[in-house]
N, C-alpha and C positions, 0 to 999 in steps of 0.2 A: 504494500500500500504506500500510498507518495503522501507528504506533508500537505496539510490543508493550506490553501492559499488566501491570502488576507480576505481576497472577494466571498471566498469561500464561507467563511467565520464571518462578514457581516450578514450575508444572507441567512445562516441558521440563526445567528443573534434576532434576527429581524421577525425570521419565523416563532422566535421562542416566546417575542416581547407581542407580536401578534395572537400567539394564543394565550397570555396573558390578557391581553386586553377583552377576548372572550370571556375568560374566565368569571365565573358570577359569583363562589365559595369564597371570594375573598374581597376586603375594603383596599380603598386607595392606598393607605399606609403600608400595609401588608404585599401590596403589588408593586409600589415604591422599592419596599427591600428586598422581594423578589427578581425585581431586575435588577438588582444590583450583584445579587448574588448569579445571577444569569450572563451578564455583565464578566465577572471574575471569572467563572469557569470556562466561556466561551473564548474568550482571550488569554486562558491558560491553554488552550489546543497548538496555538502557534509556536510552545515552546517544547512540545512534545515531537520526538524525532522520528518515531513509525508508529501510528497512531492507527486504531483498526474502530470498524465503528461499532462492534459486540465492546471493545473496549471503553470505549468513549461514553457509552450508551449503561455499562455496570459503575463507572464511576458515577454517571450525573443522575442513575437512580440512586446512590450512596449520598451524595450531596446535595442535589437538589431535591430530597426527595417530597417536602412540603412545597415545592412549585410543581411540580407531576403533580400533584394529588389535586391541584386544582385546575389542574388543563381538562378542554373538552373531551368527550369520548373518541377513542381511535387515536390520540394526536401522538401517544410516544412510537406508536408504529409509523406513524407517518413520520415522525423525525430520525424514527432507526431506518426508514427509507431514501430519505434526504439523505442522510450521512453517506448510506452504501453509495447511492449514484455520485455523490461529490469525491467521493474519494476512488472510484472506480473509470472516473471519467480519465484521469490524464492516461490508466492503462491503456482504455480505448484507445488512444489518439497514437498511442508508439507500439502498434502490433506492427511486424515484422509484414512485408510484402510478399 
């Protein structure tokens, strides 16, 4: 797997802070520190050196795990999806002729 690229890490950031903003189980204050904490981990990805997204995905149920708990239904599948395709795209692009 190839290192996540900056683009990369604002787009899942964006998707995370979007399904917060769904989010109903929780008040302003509570989604304030949520992102924050969403924030930190997300931009701990760029200093990780082969980052897999089963990996990436048992940490941020570990740490995040009161921001999961208030995303809509289906959405950690959909970000363990996000992940694979982001991180599976540069292999695409350098298959052998």
């Amino acid at each position: 797997m190839a290192k996540i690229s900056d683009m990369d890490v604002q787009e899942i950031r964006q998707f995370l802070e979007d399904g917060l903003n769904q989010a109903q189980r929780a008040d302003k204050r509570q989604k304030m520190r949520m992102r924050r904490k969403v924030r930190d981990e997300v931009f701990n990805l760029l200093t990780w050196e082969k980052p897999t997204p089963t990996g990436i995905m048992n940490r941020w149920e570990e740490r995040l795990q009161d921001v999961l708990k208030v995303m809509p239904y289906g959405f950690k599948e959909e970000l363990y999806k996000i992940l694979v395709a982001k991180m599976q795209h540069p292999l695409k692009m350098a298959t052998p002729k």
